[in-house]
C-alpha positions in Angstrom: 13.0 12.1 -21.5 15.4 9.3 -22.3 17.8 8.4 -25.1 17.7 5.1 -26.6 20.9 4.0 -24.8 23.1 4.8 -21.6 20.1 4.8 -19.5 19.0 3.1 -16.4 16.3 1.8 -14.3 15.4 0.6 -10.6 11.9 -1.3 -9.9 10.7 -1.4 -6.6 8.3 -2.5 -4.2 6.4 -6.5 -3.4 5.9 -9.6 -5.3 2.9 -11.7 -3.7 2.9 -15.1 -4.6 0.0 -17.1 -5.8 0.3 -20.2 -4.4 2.2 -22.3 -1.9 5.6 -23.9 -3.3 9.1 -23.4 -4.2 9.6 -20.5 -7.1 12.3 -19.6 -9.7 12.7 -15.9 -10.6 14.7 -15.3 -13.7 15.9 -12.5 -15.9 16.1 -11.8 -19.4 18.0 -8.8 -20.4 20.6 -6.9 -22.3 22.0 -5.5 -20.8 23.1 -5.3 -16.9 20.7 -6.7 -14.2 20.4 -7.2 -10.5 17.8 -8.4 -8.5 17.5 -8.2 -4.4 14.8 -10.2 -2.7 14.0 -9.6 0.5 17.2 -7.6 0.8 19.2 -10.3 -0.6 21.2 -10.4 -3.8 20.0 -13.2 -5.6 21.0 -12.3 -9.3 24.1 -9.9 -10.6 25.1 -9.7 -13.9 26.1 -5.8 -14.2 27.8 -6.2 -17.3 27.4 -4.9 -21.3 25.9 -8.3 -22.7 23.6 -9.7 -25.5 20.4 -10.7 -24.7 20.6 -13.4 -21.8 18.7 -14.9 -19.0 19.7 -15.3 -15.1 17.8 -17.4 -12.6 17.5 -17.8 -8.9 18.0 -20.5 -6.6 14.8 -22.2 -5.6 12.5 -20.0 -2.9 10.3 -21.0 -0.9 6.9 -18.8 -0.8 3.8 -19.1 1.1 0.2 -18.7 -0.8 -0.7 -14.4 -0.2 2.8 -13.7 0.7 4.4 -10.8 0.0 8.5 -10.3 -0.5 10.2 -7.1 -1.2 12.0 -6.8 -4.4 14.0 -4.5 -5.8 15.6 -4.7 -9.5 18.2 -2.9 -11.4 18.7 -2.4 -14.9 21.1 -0.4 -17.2 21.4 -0.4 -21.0 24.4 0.7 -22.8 24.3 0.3 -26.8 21.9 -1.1 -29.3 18.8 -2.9 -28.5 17.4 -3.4 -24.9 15.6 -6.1 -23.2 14.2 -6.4 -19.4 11.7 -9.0 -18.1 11.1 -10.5 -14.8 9.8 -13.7 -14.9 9.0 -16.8 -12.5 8.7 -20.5 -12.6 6.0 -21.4 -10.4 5.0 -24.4 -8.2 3.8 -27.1 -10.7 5.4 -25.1 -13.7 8.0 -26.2 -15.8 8.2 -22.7 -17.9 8.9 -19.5 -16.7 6.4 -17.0 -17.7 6.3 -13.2 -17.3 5.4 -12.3 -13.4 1.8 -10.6 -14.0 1.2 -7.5 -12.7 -1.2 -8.3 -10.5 1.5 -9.8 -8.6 3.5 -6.9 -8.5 3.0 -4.0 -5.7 4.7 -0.5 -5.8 6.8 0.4 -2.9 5.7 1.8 0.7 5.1 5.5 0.2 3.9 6.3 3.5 4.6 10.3 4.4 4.4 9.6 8.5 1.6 9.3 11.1 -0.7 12.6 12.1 0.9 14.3 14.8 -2.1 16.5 17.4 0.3 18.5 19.8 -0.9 19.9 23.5 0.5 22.6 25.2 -0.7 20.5 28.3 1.4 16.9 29.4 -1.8 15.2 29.5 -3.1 15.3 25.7 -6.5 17.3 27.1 -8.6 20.0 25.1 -7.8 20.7 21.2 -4.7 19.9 20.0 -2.7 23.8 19.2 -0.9 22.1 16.3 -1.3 19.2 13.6 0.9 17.7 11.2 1.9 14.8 9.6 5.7 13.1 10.5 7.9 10.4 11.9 8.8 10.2 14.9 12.4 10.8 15.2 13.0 14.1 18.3 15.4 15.6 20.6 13.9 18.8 21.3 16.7 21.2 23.4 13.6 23.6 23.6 10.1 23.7 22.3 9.5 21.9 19.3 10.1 24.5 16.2 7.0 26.0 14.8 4.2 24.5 17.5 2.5 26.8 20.6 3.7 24.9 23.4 5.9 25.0 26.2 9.7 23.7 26.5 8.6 22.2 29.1 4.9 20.5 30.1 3.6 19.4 26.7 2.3 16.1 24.8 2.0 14.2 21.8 -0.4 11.6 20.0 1.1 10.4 16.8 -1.9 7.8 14.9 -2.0 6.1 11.8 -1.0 2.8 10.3 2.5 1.0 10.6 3.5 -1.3 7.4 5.9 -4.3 7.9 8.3 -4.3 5.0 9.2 -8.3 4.9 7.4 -11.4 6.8 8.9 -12.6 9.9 9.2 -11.4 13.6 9.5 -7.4 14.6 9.8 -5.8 17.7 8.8 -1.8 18.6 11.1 -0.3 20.7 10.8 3.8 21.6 13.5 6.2 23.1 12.4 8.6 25.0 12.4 11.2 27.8 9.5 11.4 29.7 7.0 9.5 29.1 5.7 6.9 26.1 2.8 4.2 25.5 2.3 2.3 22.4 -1.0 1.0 21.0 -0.6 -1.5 18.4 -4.2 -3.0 16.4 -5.8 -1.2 20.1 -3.5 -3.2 22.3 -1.3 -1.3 24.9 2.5 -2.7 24.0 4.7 -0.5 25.6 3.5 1.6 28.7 6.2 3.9 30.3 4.1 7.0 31.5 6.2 8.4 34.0 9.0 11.5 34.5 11.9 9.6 33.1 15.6 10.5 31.8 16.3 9.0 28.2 15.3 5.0 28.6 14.6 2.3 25.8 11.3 0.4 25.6 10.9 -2.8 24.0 7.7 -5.3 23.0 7.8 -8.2 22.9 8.4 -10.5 19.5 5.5 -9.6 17.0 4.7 -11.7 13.9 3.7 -9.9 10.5 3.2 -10.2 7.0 5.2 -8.4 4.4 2.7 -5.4 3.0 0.2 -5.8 6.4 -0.5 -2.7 8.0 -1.4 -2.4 11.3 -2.5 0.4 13.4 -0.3 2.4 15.9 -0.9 4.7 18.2 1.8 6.5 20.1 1.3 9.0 23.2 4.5 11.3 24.6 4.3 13.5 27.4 7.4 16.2 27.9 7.9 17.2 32.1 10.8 19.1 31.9 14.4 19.2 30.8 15.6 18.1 27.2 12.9 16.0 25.4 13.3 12.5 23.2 11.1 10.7 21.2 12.2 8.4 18.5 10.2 4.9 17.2 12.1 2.2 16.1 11.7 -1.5 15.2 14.0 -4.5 15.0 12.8 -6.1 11.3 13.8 -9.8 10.5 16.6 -8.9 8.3 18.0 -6.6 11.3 20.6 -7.9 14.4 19.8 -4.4 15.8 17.3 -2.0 16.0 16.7 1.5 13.7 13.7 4.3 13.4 11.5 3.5 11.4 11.1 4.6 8.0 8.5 7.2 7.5 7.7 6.1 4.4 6.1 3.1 6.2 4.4 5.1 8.6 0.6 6.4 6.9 -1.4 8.9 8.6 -4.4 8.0 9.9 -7.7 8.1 8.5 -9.2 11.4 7.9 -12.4 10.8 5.8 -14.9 13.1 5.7 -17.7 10.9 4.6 -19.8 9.3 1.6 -21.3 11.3 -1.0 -24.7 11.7 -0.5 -27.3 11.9 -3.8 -31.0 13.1 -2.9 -33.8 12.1 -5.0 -37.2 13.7 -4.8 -38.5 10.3 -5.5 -38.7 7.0 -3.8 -36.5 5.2 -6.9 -33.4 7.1 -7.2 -34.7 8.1 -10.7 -33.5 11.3 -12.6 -31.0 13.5 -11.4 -30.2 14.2 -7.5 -31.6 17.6 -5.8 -29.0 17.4 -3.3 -25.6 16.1 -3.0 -23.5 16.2 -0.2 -20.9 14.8 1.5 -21.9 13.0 5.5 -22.0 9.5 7.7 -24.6 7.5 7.0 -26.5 7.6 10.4 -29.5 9.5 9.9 -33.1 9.5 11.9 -35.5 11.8 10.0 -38.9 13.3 11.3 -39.2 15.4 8.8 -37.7 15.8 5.5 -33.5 16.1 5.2 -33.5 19.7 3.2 -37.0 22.1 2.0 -36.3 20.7 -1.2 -37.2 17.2 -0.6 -40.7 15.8 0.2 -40.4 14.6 3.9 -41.9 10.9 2.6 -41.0 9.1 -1.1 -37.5 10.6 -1.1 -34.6 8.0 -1.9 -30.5 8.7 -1.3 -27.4 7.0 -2.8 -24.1 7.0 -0.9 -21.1 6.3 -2.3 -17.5 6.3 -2.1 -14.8 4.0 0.0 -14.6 2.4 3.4 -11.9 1.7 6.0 -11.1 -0.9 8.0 -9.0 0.6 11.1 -7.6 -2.9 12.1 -6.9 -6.7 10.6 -9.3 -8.8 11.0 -13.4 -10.0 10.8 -16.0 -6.9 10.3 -19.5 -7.4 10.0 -21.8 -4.6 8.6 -25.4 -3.8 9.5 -28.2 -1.4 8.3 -30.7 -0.2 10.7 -32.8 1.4 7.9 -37.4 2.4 7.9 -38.0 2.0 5.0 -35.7 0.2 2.0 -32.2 -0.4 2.0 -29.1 -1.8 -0.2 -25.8 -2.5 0.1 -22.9 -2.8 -1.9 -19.1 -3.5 -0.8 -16.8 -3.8 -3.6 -19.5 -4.3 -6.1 -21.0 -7.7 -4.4 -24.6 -7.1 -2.8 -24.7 -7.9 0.5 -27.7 -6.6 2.6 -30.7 -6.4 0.2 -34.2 -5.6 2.1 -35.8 -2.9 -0.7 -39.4 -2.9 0.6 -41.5 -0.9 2.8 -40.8 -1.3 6.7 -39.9 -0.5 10.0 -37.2 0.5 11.8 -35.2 -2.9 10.7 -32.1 -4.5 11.1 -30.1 -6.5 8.3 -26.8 -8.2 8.5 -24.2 -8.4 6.2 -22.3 -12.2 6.2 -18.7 -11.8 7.8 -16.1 -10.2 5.9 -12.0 -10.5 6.3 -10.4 -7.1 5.8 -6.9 -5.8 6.5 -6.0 -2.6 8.3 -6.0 0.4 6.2 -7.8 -1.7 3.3 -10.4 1.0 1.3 -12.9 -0.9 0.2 -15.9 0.8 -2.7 -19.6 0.9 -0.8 -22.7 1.9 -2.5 -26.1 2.4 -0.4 -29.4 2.3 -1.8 -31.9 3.8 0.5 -35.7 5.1 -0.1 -37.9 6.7 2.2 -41.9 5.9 1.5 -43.7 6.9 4.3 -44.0 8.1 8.4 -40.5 8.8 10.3 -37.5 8.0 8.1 -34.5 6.1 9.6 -30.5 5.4 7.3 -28.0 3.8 9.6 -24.8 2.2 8.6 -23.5 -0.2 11.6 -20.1 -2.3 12.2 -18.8 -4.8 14.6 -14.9 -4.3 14.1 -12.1 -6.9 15.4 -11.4 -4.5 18.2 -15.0 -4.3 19.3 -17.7 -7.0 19.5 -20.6 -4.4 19.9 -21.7 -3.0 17.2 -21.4 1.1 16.4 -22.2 3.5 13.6 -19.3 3.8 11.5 -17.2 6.6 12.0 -17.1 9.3 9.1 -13.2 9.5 9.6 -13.7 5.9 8.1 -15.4 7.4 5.0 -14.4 8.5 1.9 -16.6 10.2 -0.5 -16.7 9.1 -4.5 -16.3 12.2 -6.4 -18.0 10.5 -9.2 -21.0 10.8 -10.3 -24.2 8.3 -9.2 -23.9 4.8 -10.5 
């Protein structure tokens, strides 16, 4: 859909490095090129040349760390040349920047949205839908069954921080606001109020981290206001917040579930469906499975709702498996009863999907499938939630 020349190009999105030092990024092109970092300008040569390189200054980059980049590129006549390239902490050469390294921009869409016709977020939400938060409603808010006056708000999902360095939250609005942030309360102004700011306090993050956010609203009466903003470290001031770094939150509907009329997984499944893993049989799960010497693969993705340690546990009668991301990690395939088995500590980030595969068979007596977490934001441990599921569409491994 392009001719050979007079086009143009913009690449955005991270680049993590791999290690801890100072780094080089350089250019080779023909012909124009710029290159932000970080929302700096750190190479500009927008001119018609031959091919040529341009480098950076020297940056400083922490191991894992992510910076935004953006890069430009336009080609006039004859033949064209674009690379991105890096000298990297031990390195005299600059080599291409591998892709791995590379991450495409935030393409968040906003959080999910539940409206109430009530102002104190009871009974089913009348309306859902999936937006920033950026409103001054005169009257009812267009399209959803509630009042003008007398209804709320919970806006959930996951909040990504576009650079590393300090933030700070800050919401507008009239009545009243809280803000959860990874399951703390940061901003708590519940009351009847006319149009007031709210501001956290200083909060560290890494560029790419996404963190969880919950926000509450309740309308009383009169004109209504709700807007979320953030002060960013390349900001003096604070804006809203971009909805494109706003995700929804998780809305799983569980693993897919493959039932074998055997106790080996062998042949092909009788049943497949889709379901949480937290299952206590007396009898057999569906007429066309034997009630004992059955066996069940689940499969698809899991969540992490928050940064931080998680811990996984099966309470399983009889055998049980576990993969997470292809790595075994709870592997007690015999005949017993109702067991526990622990999975060693895992570090995951909010919002991270992660592949799980479970192995169970049933041989004999009551049958009992349990998947189990302890989370950062809880130190008991609970089923996991099917919201936190995602089913593989593929077929059994």
């Amino acid at each position: 859909g392009l001719a050979a020349d007079e086009f143009s190009v913009r690449w955005s999105g991270m680049i993590e490095a791999p290690a801890t030092g100072l780094y080089q990024l350089q250019t080779l092109s023909d012909d124009g090129v710029r290159v932000w970092v970080d929302g700096q300008l750190l190479i500009d040569n927008w001119t018609a040349h031959a091919v040529t390189s341009n480098s950076t200054g020297a940056l400083s980059w922490q191991a894992g760390q992510r910076r935004t980049i953006t890069i430009e590129y336009q080609e006039f006549r004859g033949l064209s040349t674009m690379q991105l390239r890096w000298q990297t902490p031990g390195s005299s050469q600059y080599v291409a920047v591998p892709i791995d390294r590379l991450y495409p921009s935030a393409s968040g869409s906003g959080l999910s949205g539940a409206y109430f016709n009530n102002p104190r977020l009871q009974g089913a939400p009348v309306s859902l839908r999936t937006e920033g938060i950026n409103f001054e409603w005169p009257v009812a808010p267009a399209g959803v069954p509630v009042p003008a006056d007398g209804f709320s708000v919970r806006w959930s999902g996951l909040i990504e921080a576009p650079t590393t360095g300090t933030y700070a939250l800050q919401t507008l609005s009239d009545d009243g606001v809280r803000v959860w942030l990874d399951g703390q309360l940061v901003i708590d102004n519940w009351t009847a109020h006319a149009p007031v700011y709210d501001t956290t306090a200083p909060l560290f993050w890494s560029a790419g981290q996404r963190r969880v956010l919950t926000v509450e609203y309740q309308e009383l009466g009169g004109p209504g206001t709700a807007q979320l903003r953030w002060q960013t470290p390349a900001q003096s001031g604070f804006t809203l917040v971009p909805t494109e770094r706003l995700y929804p939150a998780a809305t799983g509907t569980g693993l897919r579930g493959a039932y074998f009329s055997n106790p080996n997984l062998q042949g092909q499944p009788v049943l497949t469906r889709t379901e949480p893993v937290d299952f206590f049989w007396y009898l057999e799960p569906s007429p066309a499975l034997p009630a004992d010497g059955f066996s069940v693969r689940w499969s698809g993705l899991i969540e992490a709702p928050s940064t931080g340690t998680y811990q996984l546990q099966t309470l399983t009668d009889d055998g049980v498996r576990v993969w997470i991301d292809g790595q075994l990690v709870i592997n007690n395939w015999t005949p017993h009863a109702p067991t526990l088995d622990t999975a060693a500590p895992l570090i995951w980030g909010a919002g991270e999907r992660h592949t799980i595969q479970i192995d169970y068979q049933e041989i004999g007596g009551p049958g009992t499938a349990k998947l189990l977490w302890r989370t950062p934001d809880s130190p008991s441990v609970s089923a996991v939630p099917v919201e936190r599921f995602y089913a593989d569409p593929g077929p059994p491994r």
